[in-house]
C-alpha positions in Angstrom: 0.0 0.0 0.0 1.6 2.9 -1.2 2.1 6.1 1.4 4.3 9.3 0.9 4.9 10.3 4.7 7.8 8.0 6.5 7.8 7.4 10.5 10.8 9.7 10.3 8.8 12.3 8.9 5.9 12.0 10.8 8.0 11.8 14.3 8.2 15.9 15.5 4.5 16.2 14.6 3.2 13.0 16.6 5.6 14.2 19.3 4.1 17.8 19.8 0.6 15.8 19.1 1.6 13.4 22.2 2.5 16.4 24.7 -0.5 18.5 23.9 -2.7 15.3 24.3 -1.1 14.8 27.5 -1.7 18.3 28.6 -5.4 18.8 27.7 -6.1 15.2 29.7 -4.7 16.7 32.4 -7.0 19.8 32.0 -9.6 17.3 31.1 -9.7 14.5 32.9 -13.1 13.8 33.0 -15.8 12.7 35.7 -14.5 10.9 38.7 -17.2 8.4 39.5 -17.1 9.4 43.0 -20.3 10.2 44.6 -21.5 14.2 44.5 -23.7 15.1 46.8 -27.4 15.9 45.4 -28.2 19.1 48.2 -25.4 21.7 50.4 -27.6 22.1 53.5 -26.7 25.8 54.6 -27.3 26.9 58.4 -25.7 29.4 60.8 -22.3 28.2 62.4 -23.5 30.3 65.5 -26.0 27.6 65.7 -24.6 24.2 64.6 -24.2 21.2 66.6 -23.0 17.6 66.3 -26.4 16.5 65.7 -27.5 18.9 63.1 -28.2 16.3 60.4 -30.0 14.3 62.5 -32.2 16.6 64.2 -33.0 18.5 60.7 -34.1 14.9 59.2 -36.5 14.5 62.7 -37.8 18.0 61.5 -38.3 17.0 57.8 -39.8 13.6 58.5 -42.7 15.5 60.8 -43.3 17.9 58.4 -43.6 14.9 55.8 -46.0 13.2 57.9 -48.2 16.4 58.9 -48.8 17.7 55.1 -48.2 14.6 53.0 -49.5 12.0 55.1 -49.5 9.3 51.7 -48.0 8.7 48.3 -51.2 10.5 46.9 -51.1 13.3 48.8 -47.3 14.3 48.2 -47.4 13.3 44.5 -50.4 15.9 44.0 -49.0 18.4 46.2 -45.7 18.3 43.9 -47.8 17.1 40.5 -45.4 14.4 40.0 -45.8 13.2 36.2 -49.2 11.2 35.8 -51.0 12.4 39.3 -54.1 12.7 37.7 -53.8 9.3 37.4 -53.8 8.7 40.5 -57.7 8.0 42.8 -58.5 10.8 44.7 -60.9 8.8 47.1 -58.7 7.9 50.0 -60.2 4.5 50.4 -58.9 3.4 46.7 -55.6 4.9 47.6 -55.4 2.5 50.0 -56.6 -0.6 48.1 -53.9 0.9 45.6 -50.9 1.1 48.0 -51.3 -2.7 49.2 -50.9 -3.9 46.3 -48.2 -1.6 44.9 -46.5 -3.3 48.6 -47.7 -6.6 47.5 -46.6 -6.5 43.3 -45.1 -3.7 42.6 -44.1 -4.7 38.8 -47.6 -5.2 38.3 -48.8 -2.2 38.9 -46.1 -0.5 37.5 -47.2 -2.0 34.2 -50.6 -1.2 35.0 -50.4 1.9 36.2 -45.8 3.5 35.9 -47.4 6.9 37.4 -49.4 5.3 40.4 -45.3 3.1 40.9 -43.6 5.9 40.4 -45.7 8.0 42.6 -45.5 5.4 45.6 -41.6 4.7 45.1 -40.6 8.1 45.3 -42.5 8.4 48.4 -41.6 5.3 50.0 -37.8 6.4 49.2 -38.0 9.8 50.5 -39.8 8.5 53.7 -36.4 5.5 53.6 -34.0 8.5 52.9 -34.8 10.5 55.6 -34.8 7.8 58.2 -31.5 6.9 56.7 -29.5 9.6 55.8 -31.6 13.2 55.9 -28.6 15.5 54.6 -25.8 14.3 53.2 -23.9 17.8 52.7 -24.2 20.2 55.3 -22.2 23.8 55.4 -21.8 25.7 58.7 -21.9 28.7 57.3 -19.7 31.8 58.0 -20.8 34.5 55.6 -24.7 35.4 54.9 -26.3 32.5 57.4 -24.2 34.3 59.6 -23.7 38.0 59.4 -21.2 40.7 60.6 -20.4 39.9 64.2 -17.6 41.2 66.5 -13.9 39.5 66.1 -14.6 38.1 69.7 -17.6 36.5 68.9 -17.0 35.2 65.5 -13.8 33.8 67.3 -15.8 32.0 69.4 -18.0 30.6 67.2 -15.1 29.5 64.8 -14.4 27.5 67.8 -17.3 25.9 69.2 -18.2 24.4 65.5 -14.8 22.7 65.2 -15.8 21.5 68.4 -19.0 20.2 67.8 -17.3 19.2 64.6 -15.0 16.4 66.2 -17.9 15.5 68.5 -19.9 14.7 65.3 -16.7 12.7 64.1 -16.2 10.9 67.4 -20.3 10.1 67.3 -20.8 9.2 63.6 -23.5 11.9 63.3 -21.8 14.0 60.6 -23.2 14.1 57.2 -21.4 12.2 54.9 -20.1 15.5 53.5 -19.2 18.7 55.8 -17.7 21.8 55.2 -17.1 25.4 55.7 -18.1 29.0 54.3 -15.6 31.6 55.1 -16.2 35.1 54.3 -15.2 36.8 50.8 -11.9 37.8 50.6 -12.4 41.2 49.9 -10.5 44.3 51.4 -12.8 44.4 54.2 -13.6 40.9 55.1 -10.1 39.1 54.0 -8.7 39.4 57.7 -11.4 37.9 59.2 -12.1 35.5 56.8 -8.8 34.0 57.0 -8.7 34.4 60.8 -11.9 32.2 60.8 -10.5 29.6 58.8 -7.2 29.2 60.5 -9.3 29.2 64.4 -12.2 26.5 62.6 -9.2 24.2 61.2 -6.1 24.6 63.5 -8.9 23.3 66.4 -10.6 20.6 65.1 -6.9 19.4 64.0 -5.9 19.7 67.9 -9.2 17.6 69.5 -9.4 15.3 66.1 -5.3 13.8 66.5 -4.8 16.0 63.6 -7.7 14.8 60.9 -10.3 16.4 59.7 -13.8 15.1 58.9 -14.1 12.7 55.2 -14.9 14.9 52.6 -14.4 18.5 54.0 -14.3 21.4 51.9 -14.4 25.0 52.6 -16.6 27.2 50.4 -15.1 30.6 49.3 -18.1 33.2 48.1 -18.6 36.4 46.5 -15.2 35.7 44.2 -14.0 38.7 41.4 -10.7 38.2 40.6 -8.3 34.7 40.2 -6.4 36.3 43.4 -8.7 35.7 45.7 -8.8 32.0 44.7 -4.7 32.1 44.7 -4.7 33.6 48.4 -6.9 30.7 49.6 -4.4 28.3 47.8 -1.4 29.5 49.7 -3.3 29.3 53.1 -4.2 26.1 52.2 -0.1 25.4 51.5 0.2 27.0 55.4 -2.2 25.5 56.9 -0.9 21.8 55.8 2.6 22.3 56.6 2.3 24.1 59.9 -0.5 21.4 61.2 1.2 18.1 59.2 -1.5 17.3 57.2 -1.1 15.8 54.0 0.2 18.3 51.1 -2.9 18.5 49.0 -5.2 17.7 51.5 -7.2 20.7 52.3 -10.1 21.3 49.1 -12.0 24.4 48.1 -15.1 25.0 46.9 -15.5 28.8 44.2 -18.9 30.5 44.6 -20.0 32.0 41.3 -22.6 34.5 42.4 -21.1 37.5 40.7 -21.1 39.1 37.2 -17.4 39.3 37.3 -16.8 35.4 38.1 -17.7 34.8 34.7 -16.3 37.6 32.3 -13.4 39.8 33.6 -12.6 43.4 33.1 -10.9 42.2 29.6 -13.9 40.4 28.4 -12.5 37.0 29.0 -14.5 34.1 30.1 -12.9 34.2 33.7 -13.9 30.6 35.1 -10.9 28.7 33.5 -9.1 31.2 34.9 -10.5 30.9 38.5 -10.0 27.3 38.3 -6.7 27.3 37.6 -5.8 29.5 40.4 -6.6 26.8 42.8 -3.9 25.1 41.5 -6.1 21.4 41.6 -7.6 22.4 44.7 -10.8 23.4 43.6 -13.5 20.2 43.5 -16.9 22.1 42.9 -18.2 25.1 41.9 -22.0 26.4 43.3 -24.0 29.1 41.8 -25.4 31.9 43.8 -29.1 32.4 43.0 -29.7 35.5 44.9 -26.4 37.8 44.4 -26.0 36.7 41.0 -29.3 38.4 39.8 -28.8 41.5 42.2 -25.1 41.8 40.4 -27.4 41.8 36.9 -29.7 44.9 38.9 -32.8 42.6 38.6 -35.1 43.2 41.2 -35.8 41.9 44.0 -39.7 39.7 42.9 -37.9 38.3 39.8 -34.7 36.5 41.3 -35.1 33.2 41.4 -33.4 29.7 39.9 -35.1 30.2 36.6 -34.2 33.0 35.3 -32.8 33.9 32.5 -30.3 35.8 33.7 -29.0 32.0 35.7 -29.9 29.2 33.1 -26.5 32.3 30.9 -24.8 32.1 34.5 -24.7 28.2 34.7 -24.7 27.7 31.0 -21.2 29.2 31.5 -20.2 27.2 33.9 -20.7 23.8 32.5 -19.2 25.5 29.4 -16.1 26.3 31.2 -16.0 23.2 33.6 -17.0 20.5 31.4 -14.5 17.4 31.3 -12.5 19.0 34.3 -14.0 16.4 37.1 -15.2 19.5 39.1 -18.7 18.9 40.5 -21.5 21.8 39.9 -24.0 22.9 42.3 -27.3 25.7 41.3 -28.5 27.4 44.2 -31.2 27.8 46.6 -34.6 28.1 46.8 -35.6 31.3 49.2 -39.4 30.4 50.2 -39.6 28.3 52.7 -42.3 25.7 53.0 -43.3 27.2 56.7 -47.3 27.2 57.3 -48.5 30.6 58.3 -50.5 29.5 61.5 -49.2 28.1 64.6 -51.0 27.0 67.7 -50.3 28.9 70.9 -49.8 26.2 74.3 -52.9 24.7 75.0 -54.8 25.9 72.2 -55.3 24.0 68.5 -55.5 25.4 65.4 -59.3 26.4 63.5 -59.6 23.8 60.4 -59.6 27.1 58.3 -56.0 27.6 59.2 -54.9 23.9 59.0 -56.1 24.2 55.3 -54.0 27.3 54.9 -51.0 25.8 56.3 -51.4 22.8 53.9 -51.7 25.2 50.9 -48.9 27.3 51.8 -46.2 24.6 52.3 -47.5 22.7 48.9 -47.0 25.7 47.4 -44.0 26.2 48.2 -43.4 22.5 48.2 -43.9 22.6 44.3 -41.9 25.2 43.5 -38.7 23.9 45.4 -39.9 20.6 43.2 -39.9 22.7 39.9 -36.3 24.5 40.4 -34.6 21.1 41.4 -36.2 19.8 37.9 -34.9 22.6 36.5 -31.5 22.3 37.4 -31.6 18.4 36.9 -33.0 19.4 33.4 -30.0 21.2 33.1 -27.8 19.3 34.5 -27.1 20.4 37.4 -27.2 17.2 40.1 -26.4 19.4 43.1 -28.4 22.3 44.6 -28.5 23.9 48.0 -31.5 23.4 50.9 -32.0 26.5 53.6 -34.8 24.4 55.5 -35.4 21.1 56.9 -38.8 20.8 55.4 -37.1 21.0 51.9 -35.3 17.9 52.0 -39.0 15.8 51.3 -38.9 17.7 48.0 -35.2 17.5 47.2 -35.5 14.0 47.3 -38.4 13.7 46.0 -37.5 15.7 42.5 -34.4 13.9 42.7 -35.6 10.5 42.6 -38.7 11.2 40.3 -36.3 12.7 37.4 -34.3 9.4 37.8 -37.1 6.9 38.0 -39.6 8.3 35.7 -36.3 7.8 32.4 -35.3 4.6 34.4 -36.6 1.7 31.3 -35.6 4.4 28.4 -32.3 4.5 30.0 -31.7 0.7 30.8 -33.2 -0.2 27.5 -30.6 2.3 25.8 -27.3 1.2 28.0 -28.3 -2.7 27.8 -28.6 -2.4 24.0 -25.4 0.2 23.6 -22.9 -2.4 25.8 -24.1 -5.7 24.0 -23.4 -4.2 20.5 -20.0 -3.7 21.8 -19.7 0.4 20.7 -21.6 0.0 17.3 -24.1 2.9 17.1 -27.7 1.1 17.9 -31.0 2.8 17.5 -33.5 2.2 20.3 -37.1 3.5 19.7 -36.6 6.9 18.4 -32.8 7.8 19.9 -29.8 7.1 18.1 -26.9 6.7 20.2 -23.2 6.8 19.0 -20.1 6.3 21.3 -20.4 9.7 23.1 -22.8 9.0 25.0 -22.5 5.5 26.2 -20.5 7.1 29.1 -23.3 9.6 29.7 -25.7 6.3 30.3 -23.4 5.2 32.4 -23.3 8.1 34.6 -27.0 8.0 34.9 -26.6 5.0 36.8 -23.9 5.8 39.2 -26.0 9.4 39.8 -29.2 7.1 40.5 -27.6 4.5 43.1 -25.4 7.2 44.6 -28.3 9.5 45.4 -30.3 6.5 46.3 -33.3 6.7 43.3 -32.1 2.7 42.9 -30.0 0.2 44.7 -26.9 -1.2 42.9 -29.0 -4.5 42.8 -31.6 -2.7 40.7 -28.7 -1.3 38.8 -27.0 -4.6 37.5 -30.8 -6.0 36.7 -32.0 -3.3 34.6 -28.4 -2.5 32.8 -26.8 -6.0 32.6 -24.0 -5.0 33.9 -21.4 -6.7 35.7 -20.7 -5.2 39.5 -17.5 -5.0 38.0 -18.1 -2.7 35.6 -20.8 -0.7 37.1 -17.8 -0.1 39.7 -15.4 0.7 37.5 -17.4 4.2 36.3 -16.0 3.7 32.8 -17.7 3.3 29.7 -13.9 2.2 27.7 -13.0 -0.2 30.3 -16.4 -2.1 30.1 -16.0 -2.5 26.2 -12.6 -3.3 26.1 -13.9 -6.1 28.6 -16.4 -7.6 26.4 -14.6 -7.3 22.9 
């Protein structure tokens, strides 16, 4: 076969080829497999305690039981897909969720909205019981305020306390972290001093660890220098306290116009990114000060915006391949009835109903922003109230489960033709996204929609190879 280019020839160009391949994997190295939280619980660190999680899950599961008492009620107070399917005569419901107890895959191929209906709720009500936050920030900045240096001193110190009392009684979150305050001119100093009291203690009660998984959160960012400075102390920190070189991770808050283009009309994300010289593992929107920056008012901030879906848009843009983790943010009304029964008294049925309507309200629109973000794909979002982790769940696992046979059907199909483009139904799939199917799975058992078990039956899978979080690896296996 005749060619024109020798080996020779071709050497100084596969060589500069090989380097820059070698440099953009490390710049893109892809998704991790590891498990990202699906929430950031944010509360005051004046008030946390070693029990947070726990007591916020006892507060979500009453609130759970007193507006949502059954699978029918919550799935109409949130209109998960197909409610209207649903009976509305209580006594049906019941015949209904016997025998969604008794044979489930019947009814689901009766009826996949009354299933999907009664295995989110089932789940949340599990979840909860189980594991009612799994990422909780003791918050230093706006949950907080502007206190004096003694104070904030003191508090600084009494979380890292009731931080290694957590870690001593395995009532930590499974993820735990800090926000300091921006490192402006103004705040910087105490910021810093903050951070330095918060870790240097729990380092000294803890025999020098700190809790799996902690991260410290760093808001309100401008300019790459502020993520550099946070760097350093982090370079400090480890070798004044001996902790491992590396160990301390950050978190960048993009909440303001200027996080995304600088003053010389460059997109300034990469840029942040790379000033935390590999410290940086996530990145979380900021709902409310992003839209202020943009001068929008004060009735039309919120997740959906269009001002946000540019914001994050940006973001995945910027981020995408580089293994960080994205978060969108909060949403600010609280699903908090209006009325509340003074000692010894009860409440009229007038103001019972108005309680019910105002936390399904706002019970539905927490459910609509999560779907949103999920939408969008954003798997992370933040929670300001205990009676918003039903719904975060909730959303959560409904946006798995409802996609759950489309996806197994598509992954089960793509792995047995061995990376030869398939067409299943309507959507053609091509080697790109096998990995994407892939990572639907490991998003659904970490966040608890389905059990690995569930998993390996609907993708035939190996545990192997779900385990292994890579799409390559599982083909090169089976060719």
């Amino acid at each position: 076969m005749k060619q024109s280019l020798s080996d020779e020839s071709l050497q100084s160009t596969i060589e500069a080829l090989k380097i820059a391949n070698q440099t953009a994997s490390v710049a893109y190295p892809g998704e991790t497999g590891r498990r990202q939280p699906v929430h950031t619980v944010y509360g005051g660190a004046h008030l946390f305690k070693s029990d947070t999680a726990v007591r916020l899950g006892k507060v979500a599961e009453n609130a759970l039981r007193e507006y949502a008492p059954d699978f029918v009620v919550f799935a109409q107070a949130l209109a998960i897909k197909g409610v209207e399917q649903l009976p509305d005569v209580l006594n049906y419901a019941h015949n209904l969720k016997t025998r969604l107890e008794t044979e489930p895959e019947v009814v689901r191929a009766e009826n996949k909205a009354a299933w999907l209906a009664h295995r989110v709720f089932t789940r949340v009500q599990e979840k909860l019981k189980r594991e009612p936050v799994e990422d909780f920030r003791i918050d230093f900045e706006d949950g907080y305020g502007n206190r004096p240096d003694a104070e904030e001193d003191g508090h600084a110190e009494s979380a890292a306390l009731e931080v290694v009392k957590g870690m001593t009684e395995g009532t930590l979150p499974p993820f735990i972290g800090i926000r300091i305050k921006t490192f402006t001119e103004e705040l910087r100093q105490r910021s810093m001093r903050t951070l330095d009291i918060f870790i240097s203690t729990v380092l000294e009660h803890a025999n020098g660890k700190l809790p799996d998984n902690f991260v410290v959160t760093l808001p309100k960012i401008t300019i790459p220098e502020q993520v550099t400075a946070l760097a350093d102390i982090f370079d400090q920190l480890e070798e004044k306290t001996g902790l491992a070189k590396g160990s301390l991770k950050m978190e960048m808050m993009i909440e303001t116009t200027q996080s995304i283009i600088n003053s010389e009309g460059q997109i300034h994300l990469p840029l942040l990114l790379r000033a935390a010289r590999g410290r940086c593992i996530a990145a979380h929107f900021g709902t409310y000060d992003y839209t202020a920056s943009c001068s929008i008012t004060a009735a039309h901030q919120h997740m959906m915006h269009p001002a946000c879906d540019f914001a994050k848009n940006m973001m995945q843009v910027s981020f995408a391949g580089t293994g960080i983790w994205l978060s969108d943010g909060a949403t600010n009304i609280m699903p908090v009835g209006p009325h509340r029964a003074s000692e010894g008294a009860t409440l009229t049925s007038e103001q019972i109903d108005e309680n019910h309507n105002v936390v399904h309200r706002a019970w539905k629109l927490h459910y609509d922003h999560i779907q949103h973000s999920l939408i969008g794909g954003f798997y992370q979002g933040w929670d300001l109230h205990p009676a918003q982790l039903p719904t975060r769940y909730a959303a959560v696992y409904a946006f798995f489960l409802d996609s759950l046979d489309a996806a197994s059907e598509r992954l089960r199909n793509f792995v047995e033709k061995a990376a030869k483009a398939t067409l299943v139904g309507d959507v053609f799939d091509d080697a790109a996204t096998g990995q994407g199917l892939l990572n639907y799975f490991l998003r659904a058992i970490n966040c608890g929609a389905i059990t690995e078990a569930e998993a390996l039956n609907l993708s035939g899978l190996t545990l192997d190879e779900l385990r292994s979080g890579s799409f390559v690896k599982i083909l090169k296996s089976r060719q």
